[in-house]
N, C-alpha and C positions, 0 to 999 in steps of 0.2 A: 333583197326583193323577194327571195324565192320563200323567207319566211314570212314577210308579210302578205304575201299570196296563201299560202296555209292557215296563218290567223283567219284571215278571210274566209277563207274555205269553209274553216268549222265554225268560225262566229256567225256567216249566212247562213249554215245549213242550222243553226240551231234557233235560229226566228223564222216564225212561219204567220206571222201573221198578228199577236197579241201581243206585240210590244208598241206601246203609244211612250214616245220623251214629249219634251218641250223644248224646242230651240230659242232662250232669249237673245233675239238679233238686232241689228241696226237696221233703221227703216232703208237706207239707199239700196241694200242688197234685194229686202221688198218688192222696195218701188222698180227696181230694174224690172222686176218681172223673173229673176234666175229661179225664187224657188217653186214656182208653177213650173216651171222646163224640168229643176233636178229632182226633186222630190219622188215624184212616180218613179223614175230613176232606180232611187235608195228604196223606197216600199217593194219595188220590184224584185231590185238584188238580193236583200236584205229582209225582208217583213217587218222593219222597223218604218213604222206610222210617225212620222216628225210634225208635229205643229207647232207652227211658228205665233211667237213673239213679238211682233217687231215695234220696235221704242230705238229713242237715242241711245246712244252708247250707256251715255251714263244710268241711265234709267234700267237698261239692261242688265248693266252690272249689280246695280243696287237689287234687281228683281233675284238677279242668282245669288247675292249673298242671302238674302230674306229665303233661300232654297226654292223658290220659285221656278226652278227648270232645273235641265240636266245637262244641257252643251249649252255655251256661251257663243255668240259667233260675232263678233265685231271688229272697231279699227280705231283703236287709242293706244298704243302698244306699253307705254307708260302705265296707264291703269288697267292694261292687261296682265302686267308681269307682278306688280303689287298683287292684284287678285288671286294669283298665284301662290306670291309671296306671303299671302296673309294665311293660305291655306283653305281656301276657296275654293281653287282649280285643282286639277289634278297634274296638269300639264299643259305648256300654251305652245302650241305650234301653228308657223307662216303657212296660210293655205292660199292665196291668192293677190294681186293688186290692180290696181289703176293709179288713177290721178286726181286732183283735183285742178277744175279750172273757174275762173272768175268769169258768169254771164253779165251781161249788161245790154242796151239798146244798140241799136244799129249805128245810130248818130254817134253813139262815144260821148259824152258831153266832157268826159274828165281825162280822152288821151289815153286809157290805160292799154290801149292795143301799143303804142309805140315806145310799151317801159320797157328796162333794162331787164325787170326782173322783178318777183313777187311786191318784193318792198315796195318798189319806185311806185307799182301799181295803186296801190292802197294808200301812198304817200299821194298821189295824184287825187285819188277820191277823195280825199280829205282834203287837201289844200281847196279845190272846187268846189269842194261842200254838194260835190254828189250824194244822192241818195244812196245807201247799202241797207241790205235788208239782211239781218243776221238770223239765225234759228233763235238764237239763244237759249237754250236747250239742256247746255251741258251734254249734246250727243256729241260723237265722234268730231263729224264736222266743224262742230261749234266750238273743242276745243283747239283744231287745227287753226282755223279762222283767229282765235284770240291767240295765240302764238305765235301767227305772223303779223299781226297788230303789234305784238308786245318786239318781235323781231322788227319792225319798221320804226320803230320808238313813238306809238302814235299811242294815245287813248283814248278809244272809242267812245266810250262813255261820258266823255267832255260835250260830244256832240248827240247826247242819247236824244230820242225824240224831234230834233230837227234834222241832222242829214244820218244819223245811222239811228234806225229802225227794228225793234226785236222780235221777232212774231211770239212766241215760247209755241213752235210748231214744228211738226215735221219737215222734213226737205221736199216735199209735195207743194206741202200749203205753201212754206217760204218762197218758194218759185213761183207758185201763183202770185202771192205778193209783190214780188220785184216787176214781175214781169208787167205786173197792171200799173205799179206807181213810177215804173221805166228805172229802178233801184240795176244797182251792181247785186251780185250773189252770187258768194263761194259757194260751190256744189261740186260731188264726185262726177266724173263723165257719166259713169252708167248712168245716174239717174237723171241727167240733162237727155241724153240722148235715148230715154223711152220718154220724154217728159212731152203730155202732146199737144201744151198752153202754149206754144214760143212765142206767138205772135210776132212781132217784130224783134226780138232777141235773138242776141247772137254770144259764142263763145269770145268775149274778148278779150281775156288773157290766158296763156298757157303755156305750158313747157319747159318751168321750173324745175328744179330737181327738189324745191324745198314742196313741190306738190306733190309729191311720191304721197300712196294713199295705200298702206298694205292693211288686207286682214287676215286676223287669227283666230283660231278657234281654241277651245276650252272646253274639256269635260269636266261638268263639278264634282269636287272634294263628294264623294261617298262617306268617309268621314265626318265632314263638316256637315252634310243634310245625310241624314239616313236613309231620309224617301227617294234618294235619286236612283233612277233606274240604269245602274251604274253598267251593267252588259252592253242595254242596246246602245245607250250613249258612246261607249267605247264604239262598239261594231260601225254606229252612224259614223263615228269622227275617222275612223280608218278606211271608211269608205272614201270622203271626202280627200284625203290623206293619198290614198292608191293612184294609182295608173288611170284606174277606171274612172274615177270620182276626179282626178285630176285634169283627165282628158274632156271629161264634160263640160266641167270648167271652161276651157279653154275655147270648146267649140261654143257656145252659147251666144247667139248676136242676134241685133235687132237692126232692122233694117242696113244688112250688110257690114257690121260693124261689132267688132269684140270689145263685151263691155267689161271682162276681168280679165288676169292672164293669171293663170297657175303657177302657185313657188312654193309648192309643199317643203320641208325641209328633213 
């Protein structure tokens, strides 16, 4: 610790102010609302100006191989480590988690409050021929969502257009969606719980372990794109990384309620 407190030291004291990155992120972190809170934060500590990106995961990733930023920040951990693996990243490390839980209407029409467990849940919407409104996206979300589909042995896609629904939108719009056509939808907590459409929706499944929702962050390959602003990128991520940056984390809630929990590694 007492070295990464010293990195810090001389990595803040050597931004004063004109260093601008780009963080390409996932909209949930966005739509939470965290990097209005953390950002002043980091420009504060650090003099590193972060503007944010925010797209699906996947969209994300593809923007940082095309070198389109300098830190990566999202939650596919699979095509996190590949991204790495191809030599894109510099390095991927655990900075924070939540969850994911399934909204839906208050009435329940398809029981999924009384399943067993991820599967049964989705196995219920289906057998009912509930509405489910998916991103379809290819973001973070969208690929946990078709993994518990492909884990419950179902295929969405048999029912595309009549009870499962694709927006190709953010997790914003997609809640809007569900919410208005009374649809199920898998969403990370944070961004259910700044979300401020609910109307009559409610959390109705959760507390899965298969909904574990971690994210990572990624400075890109200097290497790989030559334009990446490869100091403050560093500085930003070990900010995020530290005590300080972890603690922040942590503290950050909306209406009484922690919407990430810090697991630096």
């Amino acid at each position: 610790m007492k070295r990464l407190v010293i990195f810090l030291a001389l990595a803040f004291s050597a931004h004063t102010g004109a260093d601008t990155i780009i963080a390409q992120s996932t909209t949930s972190t966005q739509n939470s609302g965290l990097y209005d809170y953390l950002l002043p934060m980091v420009k504060e500590d650090t003099g590193v100006q972060v503007n944010v990106v925010a797209v699906g995961t996947g969209q994300a990733i593809k923007n940082a191989m095309r070198c389109d930023g300098d830190v990566l920040l999202v939650h596919a951990r699979p095509a996190e480590e590949k991204f790495v693996a191809d030599g894109y990243g510099e390095y991927r490390r655990d900075l924070m988690y939540n969850d994911f839980v399934i909204i839906g209407p208050k009435a329940d029409p398809a029981r999924v409050a009384g399943a067993g467990d991820v599967r049964e849940a989705l196995q219920r919407i289906q057998q009912a021929g509930a509405k489910f409104a998916s991103r379809g996206d290819d973001s973070g979300t969208h690929k946990k969502e078709r993994s518990l589909w492909q884990a419950a042995a179902i295929d969405p896609d048999s029912g595309s257009g009549q009870w499962y629904l694709e927006t190709g939108s953010g997790m914003g719009a997609t809640l809007n969606t569900g919410v208005s056509l009374g649809a199920y939808v898998l969403t990370d907590r944070a961004t259910w719980i700044a979300f401020a459409n609910k109307q009559d929706a409610v959390i109705a499944f959760e507390g899965d372990e298969n909904l574990f929702n971690q994210y990572g962050v990624i400075p890109v390959s200097a290497d790989r794109c030559p334009n990446v602003n490869r100091e403050a990128a560093e500085t930003f991520t070990q900010w995020l990384l530290s005590e300080t940056g972890q603690a922040a984390i942590g503290a950050y809630q909306v209406e009484g309620e922690p919407l990430f929990f810090p697991n630096a590694n």
